[in-house]
C-alpha positions in Angstrom: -30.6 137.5 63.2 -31.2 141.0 64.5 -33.8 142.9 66.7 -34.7 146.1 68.6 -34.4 147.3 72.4 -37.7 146.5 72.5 -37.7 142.9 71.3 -34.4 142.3 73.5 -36.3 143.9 77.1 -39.9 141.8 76.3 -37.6 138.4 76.4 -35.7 139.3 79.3 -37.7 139.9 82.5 -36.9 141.9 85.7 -35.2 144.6 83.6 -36.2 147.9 82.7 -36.2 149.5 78.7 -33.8 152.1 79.9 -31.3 149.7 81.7 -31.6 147.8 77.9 -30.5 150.8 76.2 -27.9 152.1 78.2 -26.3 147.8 77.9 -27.0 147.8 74.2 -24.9 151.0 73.5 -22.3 150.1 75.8 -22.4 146.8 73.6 -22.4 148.5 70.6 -19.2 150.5 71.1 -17.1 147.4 72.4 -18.0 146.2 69.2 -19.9 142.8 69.9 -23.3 144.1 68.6 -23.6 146.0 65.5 -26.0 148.7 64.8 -28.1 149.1 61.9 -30.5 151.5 61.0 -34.1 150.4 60.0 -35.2 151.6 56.3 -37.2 154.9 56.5 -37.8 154.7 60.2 -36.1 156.3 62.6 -35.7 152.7 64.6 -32.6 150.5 65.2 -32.1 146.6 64.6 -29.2 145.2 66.1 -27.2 141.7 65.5 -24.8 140.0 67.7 -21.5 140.0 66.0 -19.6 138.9 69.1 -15.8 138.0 67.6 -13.4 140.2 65.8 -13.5 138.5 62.6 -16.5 140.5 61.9 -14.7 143.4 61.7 -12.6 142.6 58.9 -15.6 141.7 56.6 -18.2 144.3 54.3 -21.2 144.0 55.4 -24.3 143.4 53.2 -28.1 144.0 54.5 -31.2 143.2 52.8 -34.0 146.1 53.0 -36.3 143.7 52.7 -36.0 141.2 55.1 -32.9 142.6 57.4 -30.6 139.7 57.1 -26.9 140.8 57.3 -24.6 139.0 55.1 -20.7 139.2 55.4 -18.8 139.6 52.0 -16.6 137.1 51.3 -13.0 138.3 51.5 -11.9 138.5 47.6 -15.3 140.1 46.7 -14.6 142.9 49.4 -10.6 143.3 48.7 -11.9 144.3 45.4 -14.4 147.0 46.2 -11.8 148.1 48.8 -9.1 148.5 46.6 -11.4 150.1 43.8 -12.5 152.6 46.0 -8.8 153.1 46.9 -6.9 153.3 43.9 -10.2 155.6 42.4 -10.4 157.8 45.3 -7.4 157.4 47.1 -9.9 156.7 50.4 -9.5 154.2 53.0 -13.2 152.6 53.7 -13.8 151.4 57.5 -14.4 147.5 56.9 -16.0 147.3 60.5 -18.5 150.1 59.9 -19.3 149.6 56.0 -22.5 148.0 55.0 -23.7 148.1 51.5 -27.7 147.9 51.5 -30.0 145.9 48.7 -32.1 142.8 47.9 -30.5 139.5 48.9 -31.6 136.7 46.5 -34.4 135.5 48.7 -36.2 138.8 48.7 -35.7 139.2 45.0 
């Protein structure tokens, strides 16, 4: 599930957008929320990621409807070590998310 600062400061009451913000970013760089852009808008979603086990996944997003899938671990060694042996480049499993049209959507 994800949403925006603004979804997030309707359901909470007695605290203001800006005090939202400032907790979401702070949130976001400890790594128990992860940021995603929204497609062609210059908006944020976010989704509660919480553990550390997210970090070792690829990440795959749906344009359509926004859900966030993790990559299953063999499908994921494989692109990673594709892109390595090809390009000799180390991708950043906790910040890669690969965008498209889960099977719902399609």
């Amino acid at each position: 599930m994800h949403f925006t600062v603004e979804e997030l400061a309707e359901n909470i009451n007695g605290i203001s957008i800006s005090t939202v913000y400032r907790n979401v970013n702070n949130l976001v760089r400890e790594g128990i929320i992860k940021r995603f852009q929204k497609k062609a808008q210059r908006k944020f979603l976010y989704q509660y990621i919480g553990d550390d086990t997210c970090s070792e996944h690829l990440h795959l997003k749906c344009n359509k409807c926004g859900r966030i899938l993790h990559m299953d671990n063999d499908s994921a060694k494989s692109v990673l070590n594709a892109v390595k042996s090809s390009y000799d480049f180390e991708i950043d499993k906790a910040s890669t998310v690969l965008f498209g049209e889960c099977i719902s959507c399609k």
